[in-house]
C-alpha positions in Angstrom: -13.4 39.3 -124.6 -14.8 38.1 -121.5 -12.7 37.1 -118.7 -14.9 34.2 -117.4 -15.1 33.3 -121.1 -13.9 29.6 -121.7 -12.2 28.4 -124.9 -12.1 25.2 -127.3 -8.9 24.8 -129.7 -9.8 24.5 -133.1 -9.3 23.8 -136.6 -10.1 26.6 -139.2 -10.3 27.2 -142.7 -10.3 30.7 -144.2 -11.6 30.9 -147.8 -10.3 34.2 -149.6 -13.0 34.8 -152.8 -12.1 37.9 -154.0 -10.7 39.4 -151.0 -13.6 38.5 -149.3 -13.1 36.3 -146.3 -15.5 33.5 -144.8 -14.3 31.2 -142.0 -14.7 27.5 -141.2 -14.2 25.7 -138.1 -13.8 21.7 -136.8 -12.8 18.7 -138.4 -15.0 19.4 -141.4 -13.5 22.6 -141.9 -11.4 21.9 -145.4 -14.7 20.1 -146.8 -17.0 23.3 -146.0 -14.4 25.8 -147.3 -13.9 23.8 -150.7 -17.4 23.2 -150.9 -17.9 27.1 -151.5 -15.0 27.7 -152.8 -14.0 28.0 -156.4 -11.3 27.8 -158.9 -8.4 30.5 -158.4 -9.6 30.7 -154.4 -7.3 30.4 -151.6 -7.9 28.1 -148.4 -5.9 28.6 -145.5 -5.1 25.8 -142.9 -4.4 26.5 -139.5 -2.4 24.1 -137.4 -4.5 20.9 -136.0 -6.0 17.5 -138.1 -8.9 17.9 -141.0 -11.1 15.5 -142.6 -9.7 14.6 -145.9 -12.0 15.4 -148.9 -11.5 15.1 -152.9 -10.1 17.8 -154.7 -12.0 18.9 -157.7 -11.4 22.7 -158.2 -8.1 24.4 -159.1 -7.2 26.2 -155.3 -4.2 27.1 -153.7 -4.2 25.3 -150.4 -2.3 26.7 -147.7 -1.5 24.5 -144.5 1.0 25.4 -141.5 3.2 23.0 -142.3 4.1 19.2 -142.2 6.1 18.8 -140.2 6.4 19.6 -135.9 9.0 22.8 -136.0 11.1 22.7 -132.9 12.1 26.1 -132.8 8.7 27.9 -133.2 6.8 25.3 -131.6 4.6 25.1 -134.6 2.2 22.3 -135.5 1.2 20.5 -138.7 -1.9 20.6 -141.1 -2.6 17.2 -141.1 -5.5 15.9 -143.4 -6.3 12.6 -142.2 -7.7 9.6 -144.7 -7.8 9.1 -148.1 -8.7 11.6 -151.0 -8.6 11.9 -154.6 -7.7 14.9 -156.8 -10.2 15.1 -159.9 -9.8 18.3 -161.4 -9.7 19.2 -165.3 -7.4 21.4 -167.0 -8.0 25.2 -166.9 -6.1 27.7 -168.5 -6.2 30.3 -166.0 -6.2 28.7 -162.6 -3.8 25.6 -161.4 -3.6 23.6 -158.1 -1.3 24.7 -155.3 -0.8 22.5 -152.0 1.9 23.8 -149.3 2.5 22.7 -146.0 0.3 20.0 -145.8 0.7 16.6 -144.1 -0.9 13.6 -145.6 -1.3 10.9 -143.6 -2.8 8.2 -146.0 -3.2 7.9 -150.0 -3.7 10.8 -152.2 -5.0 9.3 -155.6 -4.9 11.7 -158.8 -7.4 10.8 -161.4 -6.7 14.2 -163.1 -4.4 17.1 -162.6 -3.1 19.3 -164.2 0.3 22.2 -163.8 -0.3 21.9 -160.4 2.9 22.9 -158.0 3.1 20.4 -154.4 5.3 22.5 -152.1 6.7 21.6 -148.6 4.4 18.6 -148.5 4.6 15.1 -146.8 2.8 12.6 -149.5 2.6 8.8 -147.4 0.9 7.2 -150.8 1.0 9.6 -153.9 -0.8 7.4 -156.8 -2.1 7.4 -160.1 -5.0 4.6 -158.9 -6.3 3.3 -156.2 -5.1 0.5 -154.7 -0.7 1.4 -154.4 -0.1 -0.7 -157.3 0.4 -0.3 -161.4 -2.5 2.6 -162.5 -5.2 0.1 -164.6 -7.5 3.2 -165.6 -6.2 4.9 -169.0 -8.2 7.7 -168.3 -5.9 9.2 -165.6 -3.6 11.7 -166.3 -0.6 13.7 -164.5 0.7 16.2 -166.7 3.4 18.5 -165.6 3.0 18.2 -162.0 6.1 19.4 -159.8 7.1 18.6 -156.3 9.5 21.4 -154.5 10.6 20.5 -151.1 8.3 17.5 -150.7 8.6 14.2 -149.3 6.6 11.3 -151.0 6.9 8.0 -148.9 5.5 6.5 -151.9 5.5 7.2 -155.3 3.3 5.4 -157.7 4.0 7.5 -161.4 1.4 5.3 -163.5 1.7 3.8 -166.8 -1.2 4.3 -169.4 -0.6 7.3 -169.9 2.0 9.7 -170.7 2.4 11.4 -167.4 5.1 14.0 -166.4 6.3 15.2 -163.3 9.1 17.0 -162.0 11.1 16.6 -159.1 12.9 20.1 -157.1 14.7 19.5 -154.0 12.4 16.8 -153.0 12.5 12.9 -151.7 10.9 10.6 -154.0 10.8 6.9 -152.2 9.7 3.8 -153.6 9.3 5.2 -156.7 6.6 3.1 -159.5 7.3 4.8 -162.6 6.5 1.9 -165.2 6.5 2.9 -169.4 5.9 1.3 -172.1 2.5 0.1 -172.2 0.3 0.8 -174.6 3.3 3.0 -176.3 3.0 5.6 -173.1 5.6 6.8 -171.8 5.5 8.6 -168.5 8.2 10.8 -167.5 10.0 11.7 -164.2 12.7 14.8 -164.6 14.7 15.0 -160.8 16.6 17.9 -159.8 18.7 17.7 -156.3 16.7 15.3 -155.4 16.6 12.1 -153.6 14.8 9.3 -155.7 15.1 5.8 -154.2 13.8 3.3 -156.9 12.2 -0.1 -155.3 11.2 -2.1 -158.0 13.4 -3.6 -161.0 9.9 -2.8 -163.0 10.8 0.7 -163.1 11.1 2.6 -166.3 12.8 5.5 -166.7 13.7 5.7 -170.3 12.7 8.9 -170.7 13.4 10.4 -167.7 16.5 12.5 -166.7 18.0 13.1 -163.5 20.4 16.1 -162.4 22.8 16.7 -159.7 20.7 14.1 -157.7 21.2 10.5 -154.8 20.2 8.0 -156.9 19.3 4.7 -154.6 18.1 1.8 -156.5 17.2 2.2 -159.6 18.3 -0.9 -161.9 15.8 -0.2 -165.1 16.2 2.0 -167.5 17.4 5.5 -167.5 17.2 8.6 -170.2 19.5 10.5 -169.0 22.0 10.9 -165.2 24.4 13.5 -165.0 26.1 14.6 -162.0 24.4 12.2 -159.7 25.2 10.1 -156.3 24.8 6.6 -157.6 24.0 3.5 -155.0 22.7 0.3 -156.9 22.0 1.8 -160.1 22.8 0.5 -163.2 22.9 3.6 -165.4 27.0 4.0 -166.0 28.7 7.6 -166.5 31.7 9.1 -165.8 30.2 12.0 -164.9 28.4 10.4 -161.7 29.7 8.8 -158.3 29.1 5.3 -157.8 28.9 4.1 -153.9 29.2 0.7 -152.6 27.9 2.1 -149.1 25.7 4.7 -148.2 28.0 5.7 -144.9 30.5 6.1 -147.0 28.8 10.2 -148.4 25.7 10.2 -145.6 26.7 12.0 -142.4 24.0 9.2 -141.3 21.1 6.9 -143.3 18.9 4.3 -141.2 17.4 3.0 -144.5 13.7 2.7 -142.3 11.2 1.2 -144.0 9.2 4.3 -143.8 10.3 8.0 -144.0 11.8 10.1 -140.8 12.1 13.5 -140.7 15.3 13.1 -138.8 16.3 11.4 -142.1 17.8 14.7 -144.4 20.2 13.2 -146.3 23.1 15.2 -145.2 26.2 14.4 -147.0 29.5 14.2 -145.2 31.6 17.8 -145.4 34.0 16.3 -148.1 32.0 14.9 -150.1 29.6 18.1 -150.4 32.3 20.3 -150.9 34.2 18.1 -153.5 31.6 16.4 -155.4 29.6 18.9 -156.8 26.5 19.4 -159.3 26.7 20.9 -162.2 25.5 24.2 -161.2 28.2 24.4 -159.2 26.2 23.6 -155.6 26.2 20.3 -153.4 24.5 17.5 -154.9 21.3 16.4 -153.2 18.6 18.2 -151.9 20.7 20.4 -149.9 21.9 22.0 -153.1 20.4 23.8 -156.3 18.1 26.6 -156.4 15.9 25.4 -153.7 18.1 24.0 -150.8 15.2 21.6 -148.9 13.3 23.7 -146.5 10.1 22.4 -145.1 8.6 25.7 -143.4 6.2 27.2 -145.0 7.5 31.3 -146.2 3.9 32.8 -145.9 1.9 33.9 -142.4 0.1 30.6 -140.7 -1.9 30.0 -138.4 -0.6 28.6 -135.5 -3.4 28.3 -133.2 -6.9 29.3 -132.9 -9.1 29.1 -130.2 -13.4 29.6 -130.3 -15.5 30.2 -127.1 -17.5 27.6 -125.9 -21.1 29.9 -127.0 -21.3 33.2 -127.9 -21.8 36.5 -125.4 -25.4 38.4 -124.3 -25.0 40.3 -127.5 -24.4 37.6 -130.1 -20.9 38.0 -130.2 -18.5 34.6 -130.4 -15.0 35.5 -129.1 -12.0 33.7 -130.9 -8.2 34.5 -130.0 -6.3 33.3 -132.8 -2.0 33.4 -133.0 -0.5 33.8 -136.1 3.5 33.3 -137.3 5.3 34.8 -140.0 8.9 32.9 -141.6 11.3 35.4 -141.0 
């Protein structure tokens, strides 16, 4: 590189088709790199905001993370507007999202066995305008969220959609049944799932070792839960009449904090446990919450302002690794 060389902070995208790498750059970066890309390809996000665009092929997306990391100093993926996931079923290749922040709605018309991992969700819907899915031809089958945080949740109801919660915060959960003779299904596993509407159906979901916050419909199945103004009744499950009583803290904001974890109080996670023998809550289970992506990201990537004498364009890019 040139010393007199100057330098513009980017976004990138790497596309990986077959081991063979082709790099994106700028706000349009995540459009271009799905544009060529194909199903079973990988996109990588560095650090910085992208241009939202539908998702129609069957990738593994992978951004930097969702949330600002403290200790690293490390930066989200942020996709900024709207977007819709459109993708049919495949047999060999699924959808995989990690570390990404969405900052608006994220709309799936069709998707299936995909996995959401370490990913913030403001509006995750099954139509398009936050409210009860009208379109019987969208369908959610078996997606999962792991370590994610969906601000709202809007399951649908025309079809029989099923999703699966893993150490993840589910809030203002839609899941409404029933019509049609649908039934979609939610199963929650040390998870926080905060149910706003009495509408709610959850007749044949199940919930495990989970903080239950709201939900007054109807449930399958609750074992081993934290229970705050539910109405499902078992002796297996603690029933709350205030949240300070097991939350180290809780500000009940009207829209997700990431200083809002849900930590239980020492005695009550140490005395009221699931029944795989671990705390209740997301801070238990198999995958304790953990919003840090495990793979290498990008952390910041800078392209010079024109190329040298010789064609040449000079980019200094940093890279970190979870340890």
């Amino acid at each position: 590189m040139i010393a007199a060389t100057s330098f513009a902070q980017q976004q990138m995208a790497t596309l990986n088709h077959n081991d063979t790498i082709t790099v994106f750059y700028g706000n349009y970066a995540l459009r271009d790199a799905h544009n060529a890309a194909v199903n079973g390809d990988i996109i990588t996000l560095s650090s910085g905001s992208f241009n939202a665009c539908n998702i129609t092929k069957a990738i593994t997306l992978h951004g930097a993370g969702c949330d600002f990391d403290t200790i690293t100093g490390m930066t989200s993926t942020i996709i900024i507007g709207n977007y819709k996931i459109d993708i049919e079923n495949d047999s060999t290749y699924n959808l995989t999202m990690e570390g990404i922040y969405n900052n608006e709605q994220v709309t799936c018309l069709e998707c299936y066995n995909s996995n959401f991992i370490r990913c913030y969700f403001y509006v995750f819907s099954l139509n398009n305008s936050s409210t009860y899915v009208t379109d019987y031809d969208t369908k959610a089958e078996n997606l999962s969220f792991i370590n994610c945080i969906v601000d709202r949740f809007y399951g649908g109801s025309y079809n029989e959609n099923t999703y699966t919660s893993i150490n993840s915060i589910l809030r203002d959960v839609s899941l409404r049944t029933g019509i049609s003779d649908k039934y979609s299904v939610l199963n929650a596993y040390n998870s926080v799932i905060q149910a706003t509407t009495n509408s709610s159906d959850f007749r044949y979901s199940t919930f495990h070792n989970s903080i239950c916050l709201g939900i007054r419909g109807l449930v399958n199945y609750m074992i081993k839960c934290i229970c705050y103004n539910v109405s499902y009744d078992s002796s297996t499950n603690m029933y709350i009449s205030k949240l300070s009583d097991v939350f180290e803290t809780y500000h009940e904001l009207s829209n997700f904090s990431f200083d809002e974890r849900y930590i239980l109080k020492e005695e009550i996670a140490t005395s009221f446990l699931g029944s795989d023998g671990t705390e209740v809550g997301i801070h238990g289970g198999m995958f304790p919450f953990d919003i840090r992506p495990s793979y290498m990201v990008v952390k910041k990537c800078n392209v010079a302002n024109k190329s040298t004498i010789d064609g040449k364009l000079s980019v200094d890019i940093e890279v970190m690794v979870e340890e």
